[in-house]
N, C-alpha and C positions, 0 to 999 in steps of 0.2 A: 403456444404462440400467443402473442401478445393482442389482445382485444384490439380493436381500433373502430370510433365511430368518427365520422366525416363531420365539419361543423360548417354552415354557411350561412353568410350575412350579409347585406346592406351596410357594406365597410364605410359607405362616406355617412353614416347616420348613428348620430354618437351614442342612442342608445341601443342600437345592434350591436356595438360594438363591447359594451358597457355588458351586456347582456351575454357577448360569446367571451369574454373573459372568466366569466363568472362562470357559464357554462366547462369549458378548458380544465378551470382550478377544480369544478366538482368534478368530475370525469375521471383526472389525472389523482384525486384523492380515493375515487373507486375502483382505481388499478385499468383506467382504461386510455389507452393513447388518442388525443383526439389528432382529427386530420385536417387541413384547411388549403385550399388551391392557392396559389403563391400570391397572385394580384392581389386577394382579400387580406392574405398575410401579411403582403409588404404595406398595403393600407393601413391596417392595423398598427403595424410597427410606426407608421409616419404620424397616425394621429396620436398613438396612446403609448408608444416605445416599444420595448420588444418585452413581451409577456414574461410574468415573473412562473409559466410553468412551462414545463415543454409539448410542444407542440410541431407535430410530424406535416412539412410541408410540400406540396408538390406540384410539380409542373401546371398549369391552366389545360396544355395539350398531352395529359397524361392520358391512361388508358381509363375507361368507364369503374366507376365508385367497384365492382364488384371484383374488377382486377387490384384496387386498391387493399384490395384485405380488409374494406370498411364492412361491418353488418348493418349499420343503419343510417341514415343522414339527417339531423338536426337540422333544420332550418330557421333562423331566429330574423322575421321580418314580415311583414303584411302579404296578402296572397299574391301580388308581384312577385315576391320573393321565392314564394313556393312554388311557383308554375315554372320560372327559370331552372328552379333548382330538378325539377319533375320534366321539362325539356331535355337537360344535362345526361340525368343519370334512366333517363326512361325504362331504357334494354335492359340494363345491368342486371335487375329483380332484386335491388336492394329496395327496402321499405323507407318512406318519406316521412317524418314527423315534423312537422309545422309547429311552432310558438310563434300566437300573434306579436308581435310589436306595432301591428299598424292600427284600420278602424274594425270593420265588420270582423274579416279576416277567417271567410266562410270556411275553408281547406285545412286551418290550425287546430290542433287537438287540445292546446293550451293554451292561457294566459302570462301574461308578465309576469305578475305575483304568485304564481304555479311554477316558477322556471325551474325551483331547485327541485320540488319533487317529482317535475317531467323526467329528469334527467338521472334522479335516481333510479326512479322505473324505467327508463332506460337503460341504464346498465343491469338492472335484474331481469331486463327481457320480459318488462311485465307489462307488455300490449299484446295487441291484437292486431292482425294485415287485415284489410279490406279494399277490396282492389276495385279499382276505379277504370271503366272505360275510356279511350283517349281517338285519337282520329290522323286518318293518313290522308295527307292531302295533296294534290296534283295541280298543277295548269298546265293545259294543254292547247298547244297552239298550231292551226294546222294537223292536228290527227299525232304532234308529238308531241310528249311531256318535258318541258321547257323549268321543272320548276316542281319539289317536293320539297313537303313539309310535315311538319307534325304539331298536334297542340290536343294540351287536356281541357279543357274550357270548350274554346270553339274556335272554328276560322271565322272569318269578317272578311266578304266582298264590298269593297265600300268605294262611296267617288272619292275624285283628289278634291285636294285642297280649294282648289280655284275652278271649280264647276258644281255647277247648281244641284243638278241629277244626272243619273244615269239610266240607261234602261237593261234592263236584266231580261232572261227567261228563267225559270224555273223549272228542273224536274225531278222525279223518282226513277230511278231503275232506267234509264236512260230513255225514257217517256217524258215527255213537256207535262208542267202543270198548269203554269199562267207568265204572262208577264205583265210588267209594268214598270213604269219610269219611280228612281224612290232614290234613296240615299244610299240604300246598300240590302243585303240580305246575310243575318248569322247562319252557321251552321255551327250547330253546339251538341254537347254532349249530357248526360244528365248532371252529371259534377259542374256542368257547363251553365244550367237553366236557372241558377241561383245569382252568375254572373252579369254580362251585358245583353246578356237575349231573355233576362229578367228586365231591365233597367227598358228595353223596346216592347215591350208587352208581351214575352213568350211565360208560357207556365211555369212553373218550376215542377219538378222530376224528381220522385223521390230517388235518392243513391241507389238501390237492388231495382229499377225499374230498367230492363235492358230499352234502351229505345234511342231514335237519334231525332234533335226537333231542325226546323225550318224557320227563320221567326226575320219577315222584312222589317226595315227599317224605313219608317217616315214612304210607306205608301203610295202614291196616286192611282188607288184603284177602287174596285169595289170587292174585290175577293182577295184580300190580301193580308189572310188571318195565318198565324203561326199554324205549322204543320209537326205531327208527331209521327214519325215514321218507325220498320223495323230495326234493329240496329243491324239487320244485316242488307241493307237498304243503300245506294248507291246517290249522295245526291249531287246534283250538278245544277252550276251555275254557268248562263254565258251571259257574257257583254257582247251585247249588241254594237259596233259601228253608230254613231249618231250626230256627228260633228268634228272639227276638227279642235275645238277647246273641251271636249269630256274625257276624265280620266279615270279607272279605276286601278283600287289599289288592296291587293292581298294582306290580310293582318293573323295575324295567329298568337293568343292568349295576350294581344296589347302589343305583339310587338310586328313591326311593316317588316313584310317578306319581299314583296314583290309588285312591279307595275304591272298590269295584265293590259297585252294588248289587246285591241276593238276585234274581237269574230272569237277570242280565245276562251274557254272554259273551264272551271274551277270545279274537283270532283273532289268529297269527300266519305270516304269508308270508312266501319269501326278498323283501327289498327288493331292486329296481331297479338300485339303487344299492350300488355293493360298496366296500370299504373298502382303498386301494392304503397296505400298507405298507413301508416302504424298507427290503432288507436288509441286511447286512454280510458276516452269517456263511450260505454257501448250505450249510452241512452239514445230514448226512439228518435230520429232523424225529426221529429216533429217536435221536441222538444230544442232541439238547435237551431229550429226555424224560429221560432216565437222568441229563444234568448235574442240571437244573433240582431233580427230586425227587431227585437222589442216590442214583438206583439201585443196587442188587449187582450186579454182573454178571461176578463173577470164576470163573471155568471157563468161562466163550465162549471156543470155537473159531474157529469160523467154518469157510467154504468154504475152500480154500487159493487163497493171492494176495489176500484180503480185510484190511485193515488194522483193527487195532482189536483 
């Protein structure tokens, strides 16, 4: 049977595009059928015509990457790109390999100028899975769940648009921790602690650390430090009632799920379900820290016989 890897991109951005052509022609030159969901496809054909290799196309509401006959899914665009693409195909147990196109591009195992030999090592099945914890998430209104979701990052209880603050409670295991009036509170993941519950002051998490964080956003309290929980830890959010202009608003890995009404509650577990992503490079997780942000690090010693 004929190989087949899935390709997915950021079709209205011309160098995704630029980049999954190129991707296509290598692919289809190492005997392997690539695969592409029709909307990106037909995109593709509108901005750049119709691809000069073949390329197997299919439904948007087709069945999960692993009913597709795909082994693995290329994802060519910044980590926007690979969180959708890691929403998508979550269940399936196909492996996700990321090529940045955008900035930081934490979840990418490649660069631009690595794209041909990602791709070759792709077809010789020369990575490695490394599976990443993700999150199942609820609101619950009145005692019923109104409202499920999923995300590898994290979820985000946040106000709306047009109010000031909101007031939250916090808790573990279905025990209260604190509240306070603030902007919003993440719940993230360790794959998560590098994203926007980095960007609010929560730790970052090294990847093999099981654990699930807590991390408020813009405060008004005095105990309102990020929390590191177990990750088989249970955490909840409720909105408080506190006016008739406050509004919260559910988000999960960047994108709005849901309004949550005033007495309703937002629970988040580790899912079931973990997320295998394909690697290239196995260097230490703190070595992709320092590139990624661009660390200082000059006067490291080290141990002696330690490289670096």
């Amino acid at each position: 049977m004929t190989r087949r890897i899935a390709v997915v991109l950021h079709p209205h951005r011309e160098q995704a595009r630029a980049a999954a052509l190129s991707v296509c022609r290598t692919l289809d030159s190492d005997g392997i059928r690539p695969v592409m969901l029709e909307t990106e496809y037909r995109a593709l054909v509108a901005y750049n015509g119709i691809p000069d290799t073949e390329i197997i196309v299919v439904p948007d509401a087709s069945p999960r990457c692993s009913e597709m006959d795909c082994e693995l899914v290329m994802v060519l665009g910044g980590d926007g790109t690979i969180l959708r693409a890691a929403e998508r195909f979550h269940s399936s147990g196909v492996p996700i390999m990321g090529v940045n196109l955008g900035h930081v591009g934490f979840l990418a195992e490649s660069e631009r100028d690595d794209l041909d030999e990602a791709v070759h090592r792709a077809s010789a099945r020369d990575y490695t899975v490394e599976e990443r914890m993700a999150l199942d998430i609820s609101v619950i209104d009145r005692e019923t769940t109104i409202h499920r979701a999923w995300a590898l990052n994290e979820a985000t209880v946040e106000k709306s648009e047009d109010c000031r603050m909101i007031e939250l409670v916090l808790g573990v295991d279905s025990r209260p921790v604190s509240s306070f009036g603030c902007d919003g509170v993440i719940l993230a993941t360790p794959t998560g602690s590098t994203a926007y519950a980095f960007s609010a002051g929560g730790p970052i998490v090294w990847p093999e650390v099981e654990a699930l964080l807590m991390v408020p956003i813009s405060a008004h309290a005095l105990f309102a430090k990020p929390l590191v929980v177990s990750p088989n830890s249970r955490l909840g959010v409720e909105f408080l009632p506190s006016g008739q202009d406050v509004g919260a608003v559910l988000w999960c890995d960047g994108r709005r799920e849901i309004e949550i009404p005033p007495g309703a509650r937002v629970e988040a577990v580790r899912s079931a379900t973990s997320v295998p992503l394909a690697r290239l490079n196995m260097s230490p997780f703190t070595d992709r820290l320092v590139a990624k942000f661009q660390l200082p690090v000059t006067g490291w010693r080290g141990p002696m016989g330690t490289a670096g």
